[in-house]
N, C-alpha and C positions, 0 to 999 in steps of 0.2 A: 688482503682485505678481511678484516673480520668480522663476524658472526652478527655483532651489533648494528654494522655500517647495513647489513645486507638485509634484518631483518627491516632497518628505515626503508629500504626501498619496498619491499613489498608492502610497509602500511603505507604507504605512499600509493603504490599503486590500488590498493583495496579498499579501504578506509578514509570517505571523502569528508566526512563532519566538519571535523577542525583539525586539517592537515600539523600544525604543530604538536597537537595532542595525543596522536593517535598509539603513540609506537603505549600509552601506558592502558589507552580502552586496547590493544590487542593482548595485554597482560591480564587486566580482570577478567577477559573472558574466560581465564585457564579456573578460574573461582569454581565452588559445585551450584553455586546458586544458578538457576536460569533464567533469570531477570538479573542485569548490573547494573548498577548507578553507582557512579565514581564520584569522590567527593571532590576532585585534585583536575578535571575536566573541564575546561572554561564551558561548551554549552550544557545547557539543558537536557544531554542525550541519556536514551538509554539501551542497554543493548539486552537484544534477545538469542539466548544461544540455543546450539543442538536440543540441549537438553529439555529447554522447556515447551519447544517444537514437537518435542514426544509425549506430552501430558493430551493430546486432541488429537481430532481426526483431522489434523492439517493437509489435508492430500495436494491444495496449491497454497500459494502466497495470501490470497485473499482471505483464508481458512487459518491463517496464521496467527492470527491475533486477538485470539477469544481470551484466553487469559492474561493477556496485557490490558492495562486499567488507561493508556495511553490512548487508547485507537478503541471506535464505535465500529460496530460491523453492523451491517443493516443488508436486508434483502432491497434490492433494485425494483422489482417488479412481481407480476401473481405468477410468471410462466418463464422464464429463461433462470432461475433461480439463484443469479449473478448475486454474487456480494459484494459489497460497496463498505469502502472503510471512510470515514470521517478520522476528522483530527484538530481541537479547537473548533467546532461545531461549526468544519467546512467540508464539502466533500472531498474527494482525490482528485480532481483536477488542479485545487490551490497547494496542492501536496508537489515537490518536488518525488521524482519516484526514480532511483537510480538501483540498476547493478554494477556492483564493483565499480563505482564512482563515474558509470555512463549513464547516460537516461535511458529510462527502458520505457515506462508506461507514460507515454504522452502522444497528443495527437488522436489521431486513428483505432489506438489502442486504450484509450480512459477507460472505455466502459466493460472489458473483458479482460482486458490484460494482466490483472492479478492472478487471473487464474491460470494463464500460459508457462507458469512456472512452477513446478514440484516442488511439495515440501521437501524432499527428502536429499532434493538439491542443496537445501541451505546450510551455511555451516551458522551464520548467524545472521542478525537484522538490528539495524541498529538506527534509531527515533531522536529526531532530533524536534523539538518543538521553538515554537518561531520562527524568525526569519534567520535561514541557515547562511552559509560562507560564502563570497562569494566567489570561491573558486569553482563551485559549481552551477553559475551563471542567476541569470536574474528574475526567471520564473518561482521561485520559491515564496508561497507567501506565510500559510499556516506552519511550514514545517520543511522535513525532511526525512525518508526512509530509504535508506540504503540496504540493499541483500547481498550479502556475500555469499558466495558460491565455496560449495569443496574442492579447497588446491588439490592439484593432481599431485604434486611432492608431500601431500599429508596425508592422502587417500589410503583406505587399505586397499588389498585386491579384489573382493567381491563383496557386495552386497543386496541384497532382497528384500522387499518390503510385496506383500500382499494384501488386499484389501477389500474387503466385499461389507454393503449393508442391508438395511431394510429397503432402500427407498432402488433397489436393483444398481447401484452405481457398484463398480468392481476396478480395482486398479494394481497394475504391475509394474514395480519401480527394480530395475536391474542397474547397479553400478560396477563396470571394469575398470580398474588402473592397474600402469601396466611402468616399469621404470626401462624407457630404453637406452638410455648412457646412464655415464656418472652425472649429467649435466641435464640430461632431455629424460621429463615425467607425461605419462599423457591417460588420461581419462575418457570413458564411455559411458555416458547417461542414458538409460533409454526409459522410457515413462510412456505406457498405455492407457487410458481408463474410460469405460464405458457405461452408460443407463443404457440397458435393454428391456423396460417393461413399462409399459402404460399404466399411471397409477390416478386417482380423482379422489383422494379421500376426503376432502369438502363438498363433492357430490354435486361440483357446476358445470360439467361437462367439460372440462379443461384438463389439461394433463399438470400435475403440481410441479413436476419435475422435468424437463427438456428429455429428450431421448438424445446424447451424444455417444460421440467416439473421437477420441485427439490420443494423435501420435506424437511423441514428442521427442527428438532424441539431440544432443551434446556431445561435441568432439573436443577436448580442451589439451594441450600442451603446454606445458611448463619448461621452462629453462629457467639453468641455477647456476651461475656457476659467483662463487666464495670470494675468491679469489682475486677477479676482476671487477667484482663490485656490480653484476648484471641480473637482471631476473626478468625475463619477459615471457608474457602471457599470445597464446592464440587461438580462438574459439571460433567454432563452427556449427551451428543448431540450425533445423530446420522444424516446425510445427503447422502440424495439420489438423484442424480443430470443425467437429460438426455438430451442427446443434437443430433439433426439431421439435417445435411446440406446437399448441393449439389443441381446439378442442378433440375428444377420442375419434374420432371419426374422420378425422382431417386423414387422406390418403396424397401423397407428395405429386403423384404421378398422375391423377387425378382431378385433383381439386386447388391444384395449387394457379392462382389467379384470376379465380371462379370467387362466385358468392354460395358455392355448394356447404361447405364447411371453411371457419376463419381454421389458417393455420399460418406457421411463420418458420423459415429456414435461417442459418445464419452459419455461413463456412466462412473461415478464417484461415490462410496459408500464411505462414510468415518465415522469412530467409533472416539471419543473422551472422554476421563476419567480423570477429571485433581481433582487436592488438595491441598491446600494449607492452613497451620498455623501460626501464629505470634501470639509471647510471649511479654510483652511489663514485665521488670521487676520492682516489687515492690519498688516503691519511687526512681527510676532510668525512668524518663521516656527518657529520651536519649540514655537507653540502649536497644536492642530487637533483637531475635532472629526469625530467620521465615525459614522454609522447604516444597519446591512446589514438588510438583511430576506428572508429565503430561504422559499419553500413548493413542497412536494414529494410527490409520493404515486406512491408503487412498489407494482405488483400484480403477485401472483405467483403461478400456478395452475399444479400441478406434482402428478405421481406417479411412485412409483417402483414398477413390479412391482403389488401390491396396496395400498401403504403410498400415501397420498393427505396431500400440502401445502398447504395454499392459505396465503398470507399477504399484507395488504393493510396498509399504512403509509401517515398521513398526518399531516405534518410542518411546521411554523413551526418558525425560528428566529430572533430578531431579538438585535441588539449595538447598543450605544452605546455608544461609548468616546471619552476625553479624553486627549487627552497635550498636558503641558507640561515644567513646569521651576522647581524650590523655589531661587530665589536665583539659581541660576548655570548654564549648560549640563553646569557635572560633574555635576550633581542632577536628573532627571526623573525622572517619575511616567504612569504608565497608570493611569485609572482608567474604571470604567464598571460595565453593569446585561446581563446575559444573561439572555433570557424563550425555553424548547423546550417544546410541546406535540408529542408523540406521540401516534397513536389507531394501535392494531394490534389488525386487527381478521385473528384466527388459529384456524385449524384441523387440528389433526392425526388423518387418519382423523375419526370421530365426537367428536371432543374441542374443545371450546369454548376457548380460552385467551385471548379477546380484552381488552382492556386499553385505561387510557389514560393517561396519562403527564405531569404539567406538573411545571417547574424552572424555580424567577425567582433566580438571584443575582448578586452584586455581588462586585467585585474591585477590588482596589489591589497595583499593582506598583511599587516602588522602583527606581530605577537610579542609581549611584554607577558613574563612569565619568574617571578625572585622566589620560581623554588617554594614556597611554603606557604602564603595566605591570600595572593592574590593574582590575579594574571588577567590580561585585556586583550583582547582580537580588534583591531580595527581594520574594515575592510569596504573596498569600492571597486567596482568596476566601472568601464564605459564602454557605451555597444552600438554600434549603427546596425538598423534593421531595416530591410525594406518596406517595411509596413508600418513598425512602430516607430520609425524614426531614432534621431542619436537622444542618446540617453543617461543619465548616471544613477546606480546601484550603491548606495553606502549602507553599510551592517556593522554594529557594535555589538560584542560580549561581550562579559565581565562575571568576575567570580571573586567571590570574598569568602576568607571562612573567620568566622569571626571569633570565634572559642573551638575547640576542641569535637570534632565529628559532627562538624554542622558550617554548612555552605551557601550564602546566598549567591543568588545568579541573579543578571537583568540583563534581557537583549532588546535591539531595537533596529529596524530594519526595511525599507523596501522592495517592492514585489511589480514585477510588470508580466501581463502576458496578455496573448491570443485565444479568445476565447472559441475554440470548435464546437459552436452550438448544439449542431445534429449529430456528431463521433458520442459528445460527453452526454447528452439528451437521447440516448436511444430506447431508451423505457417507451416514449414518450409516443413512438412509431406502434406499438400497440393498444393505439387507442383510437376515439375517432376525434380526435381535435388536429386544429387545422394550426400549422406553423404559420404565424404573422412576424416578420420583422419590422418595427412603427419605424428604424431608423434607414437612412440609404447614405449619410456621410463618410462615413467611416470606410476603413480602409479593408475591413476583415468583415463579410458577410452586411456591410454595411454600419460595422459596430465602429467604437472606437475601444482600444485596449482598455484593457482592465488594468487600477490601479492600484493599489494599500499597500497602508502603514503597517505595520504589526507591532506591539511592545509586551513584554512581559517581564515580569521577577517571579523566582521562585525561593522557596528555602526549605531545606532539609536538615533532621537531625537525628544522629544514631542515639540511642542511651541503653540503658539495663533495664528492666519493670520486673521484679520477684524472681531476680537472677539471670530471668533471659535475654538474648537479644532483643529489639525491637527499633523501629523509625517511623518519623511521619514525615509528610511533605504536603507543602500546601504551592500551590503554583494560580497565577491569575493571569491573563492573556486578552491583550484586545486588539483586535482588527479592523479599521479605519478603511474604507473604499473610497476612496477619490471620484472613479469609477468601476461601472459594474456591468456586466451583460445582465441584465437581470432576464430570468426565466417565469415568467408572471402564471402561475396557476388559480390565482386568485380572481381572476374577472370575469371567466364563463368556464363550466366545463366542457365546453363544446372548442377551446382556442388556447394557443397555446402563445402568449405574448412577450417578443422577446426584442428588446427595446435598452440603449445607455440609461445608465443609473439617475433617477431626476430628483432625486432627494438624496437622504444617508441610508446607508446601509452598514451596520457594525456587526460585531460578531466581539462579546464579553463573556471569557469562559473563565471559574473557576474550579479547580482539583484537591481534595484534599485527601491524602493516604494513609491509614497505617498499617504498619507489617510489623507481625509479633510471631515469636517461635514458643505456641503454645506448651511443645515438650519438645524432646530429642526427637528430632525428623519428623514432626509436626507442624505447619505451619500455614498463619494465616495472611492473607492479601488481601483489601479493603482499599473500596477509593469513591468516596460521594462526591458527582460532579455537577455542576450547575451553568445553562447555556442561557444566555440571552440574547439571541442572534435576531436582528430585525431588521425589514428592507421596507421602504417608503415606494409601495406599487402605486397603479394611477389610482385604484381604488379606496387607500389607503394604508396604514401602514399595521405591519402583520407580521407577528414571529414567521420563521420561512419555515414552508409546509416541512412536515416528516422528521422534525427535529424535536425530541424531548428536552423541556426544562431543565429536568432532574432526574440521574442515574444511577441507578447504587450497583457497585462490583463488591463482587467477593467470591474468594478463593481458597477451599483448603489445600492441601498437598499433604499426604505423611507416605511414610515410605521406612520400610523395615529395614534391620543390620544387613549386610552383604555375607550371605554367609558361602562356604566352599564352594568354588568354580564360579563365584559371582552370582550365585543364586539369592531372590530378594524380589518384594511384593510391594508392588508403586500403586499410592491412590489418589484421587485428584477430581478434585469439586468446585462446579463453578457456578454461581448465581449471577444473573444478573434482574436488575428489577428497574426497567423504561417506563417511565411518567406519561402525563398525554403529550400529546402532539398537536399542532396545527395541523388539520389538513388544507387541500384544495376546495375551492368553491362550489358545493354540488348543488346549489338552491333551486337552481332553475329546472335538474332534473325532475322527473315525474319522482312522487315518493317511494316507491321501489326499489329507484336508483341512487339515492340521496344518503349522504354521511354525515353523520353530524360534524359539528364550527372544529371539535376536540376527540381525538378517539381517547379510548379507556387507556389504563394505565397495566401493566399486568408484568411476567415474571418469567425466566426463561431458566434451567436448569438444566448444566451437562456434567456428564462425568465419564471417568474414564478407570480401568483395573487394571493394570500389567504387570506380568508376571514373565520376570527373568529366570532362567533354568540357567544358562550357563554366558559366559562371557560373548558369547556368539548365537546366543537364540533367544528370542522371546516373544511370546505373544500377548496379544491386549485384547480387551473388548470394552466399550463404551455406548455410551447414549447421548443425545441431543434433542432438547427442547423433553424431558422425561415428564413434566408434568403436562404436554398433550395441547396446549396453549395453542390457539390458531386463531386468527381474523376472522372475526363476522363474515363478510362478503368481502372475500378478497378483487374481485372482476364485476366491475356495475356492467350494465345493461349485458351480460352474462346472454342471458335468452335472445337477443339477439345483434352480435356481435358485428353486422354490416350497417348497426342502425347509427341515430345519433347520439347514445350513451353509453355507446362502447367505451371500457377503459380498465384495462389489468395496469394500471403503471401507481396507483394507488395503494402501495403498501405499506404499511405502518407495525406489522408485526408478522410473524410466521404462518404460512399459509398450509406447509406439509404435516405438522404435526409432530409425532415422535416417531424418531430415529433411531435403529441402534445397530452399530456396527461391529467387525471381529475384522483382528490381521495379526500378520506374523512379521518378525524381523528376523534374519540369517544375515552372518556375515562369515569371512573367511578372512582371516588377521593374518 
């Protein structure tokens, strides 16, 4: 078997986007650049590699994507200091969120789970916008993010990352790989990182930053063998995650379930067992078969103030998929069978919402692909679910290039899911509004699934400007809800209304980019984008709160010659500047408590310096948010947090201030 056949199966097994495409996005990633965009790709993807993973303090997943112009990063709340990515001006629940082509962040896990994953784990990440393939099932609606993890067959033998900043977080990232055959690779993750110090620097008696501790650690095995065409994966993680807010004076042991001091706890254990094979068949390397099987169970016991969480997920998911070729390599086919059992076993306060969940379906993908200017996905599934009922999933790409370094794309796609109200609304438990659901038909918390459309076209073009490189790209994207759980912040701030969609609800985004290579390893990244996201509440109809209009990116990068032993000086600037926002309804507060209809519009600035000494060392230092930018009144009724105008879950800009942090990286090659 050769080298070709073998590396299709591992993008087979890694790389979910658009299974016929993949073996050439695992080629540009070898490019220096750390942002890819392929022109020769049917979707819309882009991928984010090591490289530019090391321009920010990415310490997890959710920290990952400050310099990509793709994905909004927003703070969650005034007190757990979660970040929340958007994508097409929806949040990450409409986001498909997979590793290594399983699901990872869903369910149980929306609202933390970006951060349960090391940056230093990833080798890359790769964004797909619209409705993605559906070989990866029929939740996907804004999009798709896949994480790939560091093979153990590619790993070196050690590696270190340290971490410490201003705001007391400190973090220790050790990686071991070890080769034990010719055939068997195996890896050791281990990831620390802790807050140990009380900080208030808005001076509202609230801690800005959680005091945690999460252990994190990753067993992974590779097998390789060439010759028979085989590579299978097996991974073992377990994470221990603690988290403690509220205001300075909150004592755990003490005052936890009292009206002495509001505080809020949130532990998270979570087990994972995943596996995967790919067969590549003899002198057919276009043909392969592969079988993943993932199980998982995340627990999660949490309060906030009086309001009490617990939620407990456990999860199967297995894949079988086939890919060949109808007559000739322009013609492949995906085909295969996806079986997910859920058991959510859920409490809010006294309320029982526990559940279980099974979906068996099947899918067929098309690929039509002549080599050189155009290529088409068409794809469907069909799925019986105990809840959502039978169903059918169709998704089309397409890609055209029409002249010379310039590509259009158009996808178009459907999206179904289950909306977990109080897992993805957990902001929502630090405040004092009261959960109402107006619907009791439906089959999920009373609701009925959630449905859209999504369509979009994009086009991209490389050219020259005064010798250099450069490209722009413009992309537009609209989201159709059939329906919607809507989450109503709009009719009291005392209630929190969650009710089927009774009007339209869309979601119209455009992107526009350019990127120029100001000089020799100089360069700039630019992207103005524009949402028009609006939902028809009882009240009426209102862009959806915490969502800016209009946002501008911008990105320098320069970086010096590589001189003797790999020595060389990395710089890296990033702008962003967020418009106003809609907020929530605060009228009926006393005026103390009260926000205005639009908060202000303002400017967030990071940067980072690193400096390589040798092929195996180097250290950085950087900053966050450096011009000092913080929210008015991050926490209404602040002064008295058991009354009725309690509510840290109103945040629309950064609340801690400026940041700046220092680390080192060791390896051993």
């Amino acid at each position: 078997m050769n080298k070709k056949a073998i590396l299709l199966i591992a993008v087979f097994l890694s790389i979910p986007m658009f299974s016929q495409e993949n073996l050439k996005e695992v080629k540009i990633t070898k490019k220096q650049k750390g942002i890819q965009k392929s022109y020769t790709v049917t979707g819309n993807t882009t991928i984010i590699t090591s490289k530019e993973l090391l321009k920010a303090a990415c310490c997890n997943l959710a920290e990952s994507f400050e310099t990509n112009p793709s994905i909004d990063v927003n703070f969650t709340d005034a007190l757990t200091g979660t970040k929340q990515i958007k994508m097409l001006g929806l949040t990450s629940p409409y986001l498909m969120i997979t590793e290594e082509n399983v699901p990872s962040v869903r369910g149980a896990s929306q609202a933390y789970g970006l951060s349960f994953t090391p940056g230093t784990w990833v080798e890359s990440i790769q964004i797909t916008k619209g409705a993605g393939s559906v070989v990866n099932g029929y939740e996907s609606i804004s999009g798709q993010i896949n994480t790939e993890l560091i093979k153990p067959i590619n790993d070196i033998p050690f590696f270190l990352n340290a971490y410490g900043s201003t705001d007391s977080r400190f973090e220790l990232n050790t990686h071991f790989n070890t080769k034990l055959s010719d055939k068997w690779s195996s890896s050791l993750f281990l990831h620390g990182n802790a807050r140990v110090s009380k900080m208030d620097k808005n001076k509202d008696g609230f801690l800005d930053n959680p005091l945690a501790k999460q252990i994190n650690v990753l067993n992974r095995y590779q097998y390789y063998d060439e010759e028979k065409g085989l590579v299978s994966f097996i991974n073992f993680r377990y994470m221990n995650d603690k988290k403690q807010t509220g205001q300075l004076d909150f004592n755990t042991n003490k005052d936890k379930g009292t009206t002495n001091f509001w505080g809020s706890e949130i532990n998270t254990e979570r087990l994972d067992i995943s596996t995967k094979i790919g067969y590549v068949f003899k002198d057919m390397p276009y043909q392969s078969i592969g079988f993943q099987n993932a199980f998982n169970i995340h627990d999660q016991n949490s309060y906030f103030g009086l309001n009490q969480y617990n939620i407990k997920q456990s999860s199967y998911y297995s894949n079988l998929i086939f890919n060949s070729i109808i007559s000739n390599t322009m013609n492949k086919f995906a085909t295969g069978l996806n079986f997910t059992y859920d058991k959510y076993q859920e409490f809010v306060n006294i309320n029982d919402y526990s559940r279980a969940d099974t979906s068996i379906g099947a899918f067929f993908e098309y690929t039509y692909d002549n080599a050189d200017n155009f290529s088409l996905i068409l794809g469907g599934r069909i799925d019986n679910h105990n809840r959502l009922g039978t169903f059918v999933t169709p998704r089309l790409h397409a890609r055209y290039n029409p002249w010379d370094k310039a590509v259009l794309r158009f996808s178009a796609g459907r999206g179904k899911r289950s909306a977990n109200i109080f897992a993805e609304n957990q902001p929502l438990f630090a405040s004092s509004r009261t959960f109402d659901i107006l619907d009791s038909n439906g089959k999920i918390y009373g609701l009925n699934p959630e449905i859209a459309w999504n369509y979009g076209v994009s086009f991209a073009q490389k050219f020259s400007l005064f010798g250099k490189s450069a490209d722009v790209g413009f992309d537009f994207y609209r989201t159709d809800f059939q329906n919607q759980a809507v989450v109503d912040l709009m009719q009291s701030p005392q209630q929190v209304l969650i009710y089927n969609l009774k009007g339209k609800s869309t979601a119209n985004t455009m992107q526009f980019e350019f990127n120029y290579e100001l000089a020799q390893h100089f360069n700039l990244r630019s992207a103005y984008k524009f949402y028009d996201v609006n939902t028809d509440y009882l009240s009426g109809k209102y862009q959806n709160p915490l969502q800016a209009k209009h946002r501008f990116f911008g990105n320098l990068e320069y970086a010096t010659h590589i001189l003797e032993h790999g020595k060389q000086w990395k710089f890296d600037y990033t702008f962003n500047w967020i418009g106003q926002q809609q907020l929530p309804n605060t009228v009926s507060n006393p005026v103390n408590d009260r926000l205005p209809e639009f908060s202000k519009s303002y400017s967030v600035m990071n940067a980072q310096v690193t400096r390589t000494f040798s092929s195996t060392f180097e250290m950085y230092v950087g900053g966050e948010n450096i011009g000092n930018y913080k929210q008015d009144k991050a926490i209404l009724g602040s002064e008295n947090p058991f009354g009725p105008n309690f509510d840290a879950s109103i945040v629309y800009a950064p609340v801690f201030g400026q940041m700046y942090y220092a680390g080192l990286r060791f390896k051993i090659k």
